[in-house]
PADREN-683303 format. One record per atom (N, C-alpha, C): chain; y, z, x; residue number from 1; atom name; residue in one letter. Coordinates in steps of 0.2 Angstrom, whole numbers. Example, Ala and Ser with C-alpha at 12.3 -4.5 7.8 and 13.67 -1.06 7.14 Angstrom:
% PADREN-683303
['A', [-28, 39, 66], 1, 'N', 'a'];
['A', [-22, 39, 62], 1, 'CA', 'a'];
['A', [-16, 39, 66], 1, 'C', 'a'];
['A', [-11, 35, 64], 2, 'N', 's'];
['A', [-5, 36, 68], 2, 'CA', 's'];
['A', [0, 39, 64], 2, 'C', 's'];
***
This chain:
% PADREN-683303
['A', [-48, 45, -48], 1, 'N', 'x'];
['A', [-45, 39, -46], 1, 'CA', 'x'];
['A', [-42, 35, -52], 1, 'C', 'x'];
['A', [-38, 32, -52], 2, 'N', 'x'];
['A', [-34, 29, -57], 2, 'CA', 'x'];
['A', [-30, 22, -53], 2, 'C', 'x'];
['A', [-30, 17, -58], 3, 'N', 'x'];
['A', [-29, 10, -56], 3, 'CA', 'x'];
['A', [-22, 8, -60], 3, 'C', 'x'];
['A', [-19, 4, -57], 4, 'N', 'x'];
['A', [-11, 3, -61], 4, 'CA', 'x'];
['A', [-9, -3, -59], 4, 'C', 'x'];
['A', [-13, -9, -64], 5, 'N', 'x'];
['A', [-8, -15, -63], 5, 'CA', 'x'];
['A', [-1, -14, -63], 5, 'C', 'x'];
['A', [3, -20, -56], 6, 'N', 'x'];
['A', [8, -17, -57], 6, 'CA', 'x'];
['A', [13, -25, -58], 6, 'C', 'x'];
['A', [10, -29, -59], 7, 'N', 'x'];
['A', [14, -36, -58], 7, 'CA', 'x'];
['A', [7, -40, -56], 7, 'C', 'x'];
['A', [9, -45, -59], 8, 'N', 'x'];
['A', [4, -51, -56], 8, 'CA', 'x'];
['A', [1, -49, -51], 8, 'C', 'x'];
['A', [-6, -48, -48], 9, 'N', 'x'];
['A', [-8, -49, -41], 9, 'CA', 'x'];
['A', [-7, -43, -38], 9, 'C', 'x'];
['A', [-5, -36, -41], 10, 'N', 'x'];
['A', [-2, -29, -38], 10, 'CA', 'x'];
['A', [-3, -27, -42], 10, 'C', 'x'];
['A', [-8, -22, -39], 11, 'N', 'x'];
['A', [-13, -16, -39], 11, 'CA', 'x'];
['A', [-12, -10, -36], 11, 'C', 'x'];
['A', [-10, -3, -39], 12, 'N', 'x'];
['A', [-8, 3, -35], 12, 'CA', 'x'];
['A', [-12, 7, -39], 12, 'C', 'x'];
['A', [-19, 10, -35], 13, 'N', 'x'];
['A', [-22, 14, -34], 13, 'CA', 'x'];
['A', [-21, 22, -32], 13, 'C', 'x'];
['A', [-21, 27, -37], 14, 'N', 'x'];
['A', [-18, 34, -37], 14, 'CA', 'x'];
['A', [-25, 36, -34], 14, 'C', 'x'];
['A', [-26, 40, -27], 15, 'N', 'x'];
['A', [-34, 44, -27], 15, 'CA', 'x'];
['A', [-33, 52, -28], 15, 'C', 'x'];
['A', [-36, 54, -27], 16, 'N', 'x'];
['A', [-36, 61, -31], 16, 'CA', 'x'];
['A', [-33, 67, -25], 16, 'C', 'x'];
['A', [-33, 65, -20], 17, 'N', 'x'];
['A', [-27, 67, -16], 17, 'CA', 'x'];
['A', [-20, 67, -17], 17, 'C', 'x'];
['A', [-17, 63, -20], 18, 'N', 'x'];
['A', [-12, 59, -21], 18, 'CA', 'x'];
['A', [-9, 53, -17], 18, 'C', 'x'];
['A', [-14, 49, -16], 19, 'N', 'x'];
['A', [-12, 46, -10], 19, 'CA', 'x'];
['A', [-14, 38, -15], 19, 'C', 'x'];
['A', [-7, 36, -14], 20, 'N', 'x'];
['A', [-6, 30, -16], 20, 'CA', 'x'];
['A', [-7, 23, -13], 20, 'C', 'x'];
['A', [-11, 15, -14], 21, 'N', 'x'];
['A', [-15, 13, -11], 21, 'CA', 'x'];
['A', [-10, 7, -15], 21, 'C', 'x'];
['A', [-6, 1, -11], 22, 'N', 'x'];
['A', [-5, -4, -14], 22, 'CA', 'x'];
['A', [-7, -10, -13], 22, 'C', 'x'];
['A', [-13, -12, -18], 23, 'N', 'x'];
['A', [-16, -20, -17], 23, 'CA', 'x'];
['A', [-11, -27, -18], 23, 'C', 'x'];
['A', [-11, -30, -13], 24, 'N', 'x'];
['A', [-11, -37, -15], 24, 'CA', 'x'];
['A', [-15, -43, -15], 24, 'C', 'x'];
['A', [-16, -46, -19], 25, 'N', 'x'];
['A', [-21, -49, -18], 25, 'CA', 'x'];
['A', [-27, -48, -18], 25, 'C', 'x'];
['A', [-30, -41, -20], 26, 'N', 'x'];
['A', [-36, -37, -18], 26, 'CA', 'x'];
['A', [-35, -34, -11], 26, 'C', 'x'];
['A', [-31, -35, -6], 27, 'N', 'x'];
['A', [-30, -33, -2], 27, 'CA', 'x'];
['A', [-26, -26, 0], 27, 'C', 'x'];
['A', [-29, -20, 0], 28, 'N', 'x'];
['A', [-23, -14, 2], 28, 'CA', 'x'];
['A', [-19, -17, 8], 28, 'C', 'x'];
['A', [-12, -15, 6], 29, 'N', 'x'];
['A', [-7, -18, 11], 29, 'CA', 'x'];
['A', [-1, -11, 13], 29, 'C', 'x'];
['A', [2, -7, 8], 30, 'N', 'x'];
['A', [5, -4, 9], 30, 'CA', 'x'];
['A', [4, 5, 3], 30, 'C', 'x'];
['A', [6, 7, 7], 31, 'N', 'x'];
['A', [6, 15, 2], 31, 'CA', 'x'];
['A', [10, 21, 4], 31, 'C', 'x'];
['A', [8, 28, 1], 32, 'N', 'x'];
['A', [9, 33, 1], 32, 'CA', 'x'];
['A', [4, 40, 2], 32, 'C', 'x'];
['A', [4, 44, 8], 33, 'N', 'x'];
['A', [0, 49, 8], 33, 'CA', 'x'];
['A', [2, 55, 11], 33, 'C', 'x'];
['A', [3, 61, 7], 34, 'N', 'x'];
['A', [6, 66, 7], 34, 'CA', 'x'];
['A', [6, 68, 15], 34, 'C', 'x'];
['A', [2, 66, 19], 35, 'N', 'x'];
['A', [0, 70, 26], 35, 'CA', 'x'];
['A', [4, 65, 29], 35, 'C', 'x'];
['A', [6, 59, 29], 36, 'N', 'x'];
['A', [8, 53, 32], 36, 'CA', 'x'];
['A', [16, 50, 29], 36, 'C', 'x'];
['A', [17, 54, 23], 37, 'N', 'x'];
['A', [21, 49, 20], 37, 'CA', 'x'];
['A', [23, 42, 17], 37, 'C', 'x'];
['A', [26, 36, 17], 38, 'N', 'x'];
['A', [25, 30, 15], 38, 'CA', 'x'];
['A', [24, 26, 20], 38, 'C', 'x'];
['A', [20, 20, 21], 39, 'N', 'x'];
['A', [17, 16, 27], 39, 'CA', 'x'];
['A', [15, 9, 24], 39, 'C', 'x'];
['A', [16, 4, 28], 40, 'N', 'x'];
['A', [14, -4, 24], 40, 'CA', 'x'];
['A', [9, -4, 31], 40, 'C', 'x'];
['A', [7, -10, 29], 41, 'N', 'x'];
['A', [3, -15, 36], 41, 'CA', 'x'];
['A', [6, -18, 40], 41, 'C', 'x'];
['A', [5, -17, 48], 42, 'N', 'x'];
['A', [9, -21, 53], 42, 'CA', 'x'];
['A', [4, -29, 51], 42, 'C', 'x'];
['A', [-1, -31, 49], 43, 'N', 'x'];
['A', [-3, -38, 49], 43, 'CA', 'x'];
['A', [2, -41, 44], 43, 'C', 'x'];
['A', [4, -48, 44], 44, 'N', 'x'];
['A', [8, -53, 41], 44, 'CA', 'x'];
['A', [3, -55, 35], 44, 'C', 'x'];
['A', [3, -56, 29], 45, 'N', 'x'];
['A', [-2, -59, 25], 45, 'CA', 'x'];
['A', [6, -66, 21], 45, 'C', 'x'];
['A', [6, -68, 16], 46, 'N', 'x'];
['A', [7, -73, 13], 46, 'CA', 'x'];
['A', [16, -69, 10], 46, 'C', 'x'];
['A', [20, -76, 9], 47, 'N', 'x'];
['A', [27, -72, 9], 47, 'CA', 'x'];
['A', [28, -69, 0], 47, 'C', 'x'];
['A', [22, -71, -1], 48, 'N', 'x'];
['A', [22, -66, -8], 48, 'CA', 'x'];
['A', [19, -59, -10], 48, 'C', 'x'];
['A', [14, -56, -4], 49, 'N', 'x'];
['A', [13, -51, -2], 49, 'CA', 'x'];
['A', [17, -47, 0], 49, 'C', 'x'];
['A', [21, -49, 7], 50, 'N', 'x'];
['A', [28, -48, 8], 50, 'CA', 'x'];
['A', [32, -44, 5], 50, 'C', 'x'];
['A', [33, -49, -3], 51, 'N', 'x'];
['A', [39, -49, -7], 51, 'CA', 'x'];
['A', [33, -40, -11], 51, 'C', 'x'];
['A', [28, -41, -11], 52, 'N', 'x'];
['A', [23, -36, -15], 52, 'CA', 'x'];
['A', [26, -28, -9], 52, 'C', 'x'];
['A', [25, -30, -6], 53, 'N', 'x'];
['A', [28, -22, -2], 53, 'CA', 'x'];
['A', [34, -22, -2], 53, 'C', 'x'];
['A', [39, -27, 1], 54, 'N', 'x'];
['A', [46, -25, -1], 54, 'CA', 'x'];
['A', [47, -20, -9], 54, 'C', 'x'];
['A', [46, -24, -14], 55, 'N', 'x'];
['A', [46, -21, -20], 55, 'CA', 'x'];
['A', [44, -15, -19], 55, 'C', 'x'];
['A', [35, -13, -16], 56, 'N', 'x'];
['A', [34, -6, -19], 56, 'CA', 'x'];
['A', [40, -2, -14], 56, 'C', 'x'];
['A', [39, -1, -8], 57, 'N', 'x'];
['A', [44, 3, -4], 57, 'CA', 'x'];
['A', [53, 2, -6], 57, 'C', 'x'];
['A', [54, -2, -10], 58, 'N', 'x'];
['A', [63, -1, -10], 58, 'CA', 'x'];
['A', [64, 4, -13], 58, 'C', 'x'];
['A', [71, 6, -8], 59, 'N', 'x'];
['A', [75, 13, -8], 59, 'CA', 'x'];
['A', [68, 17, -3], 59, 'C', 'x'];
['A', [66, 18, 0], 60, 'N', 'x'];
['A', [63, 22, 5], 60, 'CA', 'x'];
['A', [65, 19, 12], 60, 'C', 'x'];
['A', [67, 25, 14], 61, 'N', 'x'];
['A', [70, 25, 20], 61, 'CA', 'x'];
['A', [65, 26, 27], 61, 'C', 'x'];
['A', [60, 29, 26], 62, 'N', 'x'];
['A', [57, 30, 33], 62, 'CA', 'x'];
['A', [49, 27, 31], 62, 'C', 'x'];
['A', [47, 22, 35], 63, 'N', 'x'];
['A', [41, 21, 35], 63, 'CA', 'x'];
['A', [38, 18, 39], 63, 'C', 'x'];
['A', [31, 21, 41], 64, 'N', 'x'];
['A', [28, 21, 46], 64, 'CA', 'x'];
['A', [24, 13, 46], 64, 'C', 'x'];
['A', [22, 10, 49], 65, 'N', 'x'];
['A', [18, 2, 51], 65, 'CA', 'x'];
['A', [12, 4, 53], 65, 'C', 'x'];
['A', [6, 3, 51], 66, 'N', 'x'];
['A', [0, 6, 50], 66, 'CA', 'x'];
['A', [-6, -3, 54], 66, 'C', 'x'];
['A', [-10, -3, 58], 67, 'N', 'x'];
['A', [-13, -9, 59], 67, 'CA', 'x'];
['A', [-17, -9, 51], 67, 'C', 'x'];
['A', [-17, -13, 48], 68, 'N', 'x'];
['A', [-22, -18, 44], 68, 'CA', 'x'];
['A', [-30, -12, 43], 68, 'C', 'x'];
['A', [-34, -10, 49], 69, 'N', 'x'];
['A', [-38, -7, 47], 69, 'CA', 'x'];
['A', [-38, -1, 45], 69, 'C', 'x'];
['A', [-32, 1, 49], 70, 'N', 'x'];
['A', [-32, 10, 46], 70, 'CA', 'x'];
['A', [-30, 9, 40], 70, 'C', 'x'];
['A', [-26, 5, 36], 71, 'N', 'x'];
['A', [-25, 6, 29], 71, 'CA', 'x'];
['A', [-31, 4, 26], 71, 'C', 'x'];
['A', [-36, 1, 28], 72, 'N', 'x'];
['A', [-42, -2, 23], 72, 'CA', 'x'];
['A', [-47, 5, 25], 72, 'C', 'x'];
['A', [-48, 10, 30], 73, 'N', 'x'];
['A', [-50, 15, 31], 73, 'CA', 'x'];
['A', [-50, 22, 26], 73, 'C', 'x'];
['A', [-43, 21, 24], 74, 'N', 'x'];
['A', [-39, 25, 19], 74, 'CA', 'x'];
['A', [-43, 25, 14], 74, 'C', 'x'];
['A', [-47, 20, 12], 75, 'N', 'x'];
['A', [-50, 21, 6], 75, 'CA', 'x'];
['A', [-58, 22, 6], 75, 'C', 'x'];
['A', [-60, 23, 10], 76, 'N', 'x'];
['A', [-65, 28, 12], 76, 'CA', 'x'];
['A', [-67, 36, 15], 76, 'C', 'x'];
['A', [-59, 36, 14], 77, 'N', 'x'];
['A', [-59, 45, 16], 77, 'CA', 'x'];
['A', [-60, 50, 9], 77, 'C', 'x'];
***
Protein backbone atom coordinates (compact mmCIF):
# COMPACT_ATOMS: atom_id res chain seq x y z
CA UNK A 1 0.00 0.00 0.00
CA UNK A 2 1.49 3.41 -0.72
CA UNK A 3 0.14 6.95 0.10
CA UNK A 4 0.36 10.13 -2.43
CA UNK A 5 -0.33 13.52 -1.15
CA UNK A 6 -1.74 15.04 -4.04
CA UNK A 7 -2.55 18.77 -3.16
CA UNK A 8 -3.67 20.35 0.02
CA UNK A 9 -6.36 18.06 1.72
CA UNK A 10 -5.92 15.14 -1.35
CA UNK A 11 -4.84 11.91 -0.70
CA UNK A 12 -4.55 9.02 -3.24
CA UNK A 13 -3.95 5.77 -1.85
CA UNK A 14 -2.43 2.87 -4.38
CA UNK A 15 -3.47 -0.68 -2.67
CA UNK A 16 -1.81 -3.74 -3.79
CA UNK A 17 -4.51 -4.62 -6.17
CA UNK A 18 -4.14 -1.61 -7.95
CA UNK A 19 -6.86 -0.01 -6.94
CA UNK A 20 -6.79 3.60 -6.42
CA UNK A 21 -8.62 5.27 -3.46
CA UNK A 22 -8.98 9.29 -3.56
CA UNK A 23 -9.26 11.00 -0.01
CA UNK A 24 -10.52 14.24 0.68
CA UNK A 25 -10.50 15.54 3.62
CA UNK A 26 -9.69 12.23 5.06
CA UNK A 27 -12.72 11.07 3.37
CA UNK A 28 -12.49 8.34 0.26
CA UNK A 29 -14.65 9.94 -2.19
CA UNK A 30 -13.50 8.81 -5.65
CA UNK A 31 -11.11 6.20 -7.43
CA UNK A 32 -9.97 3.57 -9.54
CA UNK A 33 -10.39 -0.41 -9.69
CA UNK A 34 -9.33 -2.75 -12.29
CA UNK A 35 -12.58 -4.80 -11.91
CA UNK A 36 -14.89 -1.68 -11.69
CA UNK A 37 -12.89 0.94 -13.56
CA UNK A 38 -12.98 4.65 -12.44
CA UNK A 39 -16.02 5.75 -9.96
CA UNK A 40 -16.59 8.84 -7.52
CA UNK A 41 -19.25 9.01 -4.65
CA UNK A 42 -22.96 9.76 -5.32
CA UNK A 43 -23.14 11.75 -1.71
CA UNK A 44 -22.52 15.64 -2.12
CA UNK A 45 -19.64 16.62 0.35
CA UNK A 46 -18.13 20.52 0.27
CA UNK A 47 -17.67 22.40 -3.26
CA UNK A 48 -13.96 21.79 -2.57
CA UNK A 49 -14.12 18.14 -2.53
CA UNK A 50 -16.20 18.41 -5.60
CA UNK A 51 -13.37 20.54 -7.13
CA UNK A 52 -11.07 17.30 -5.55
CA UNK A 53 -12.87 14.72 -7.81
CA UNK A 54 -13.36 16.89 -10.79
CA UNK A 55 -9.49 17.09 -10.85
CA UNK A 56 -8.72 13.45 -10.24
CA UNK A 57 -11.20 12.08 -13.01
CA UNK A 58 -10.45 14.81 -15.84
CA UNK A 59 -10.33 13.49 -19.25
CA UNK A 60 -12.04 10.19 -18.28
CA UNK A 61 -14.99 9.51 -20.04
CA UNK A 62 -17.00 6.67 -18.25
CA UNK A 63 -17.61 6.62 -14.82
CA UNK A 64 -19.63 4.76 -12.67
CA UNK A 65 -21.41 6.73 -9.24
CA UNK A 66 -20.86 4.55 -6.30
CA UNK A 67 -23.14 5.25 -2.81
CA UNK A 68 -20.66 6.72 -0.13
CA UNK A 69 -20.42 3.29 1.54
CA UNK A 70 -19.36 1.17 -1.01
CA UNK A 71 -16.37 3.24 -1.53
CA UNK A 72 -15.64 3.43 2.29
CA UNK A 73 -16.07 -0.69 1.97
CA UNK A 74 -13.33 -0.67 -0.77
CA UNK A 75 -10.83 -0.35 1.80
CA UNK A 76 -11.48 -3.15 3.72
CA UNK A 77 -11.36 -5.73 1.07
Amino acid sequence: MRVKVMGKHRVLLTMTDMTFILFSYEIPVAGYRPQLGYFKTAHHFSKITEQHIEHFLRGVEEVTILPQLDIENLLSD
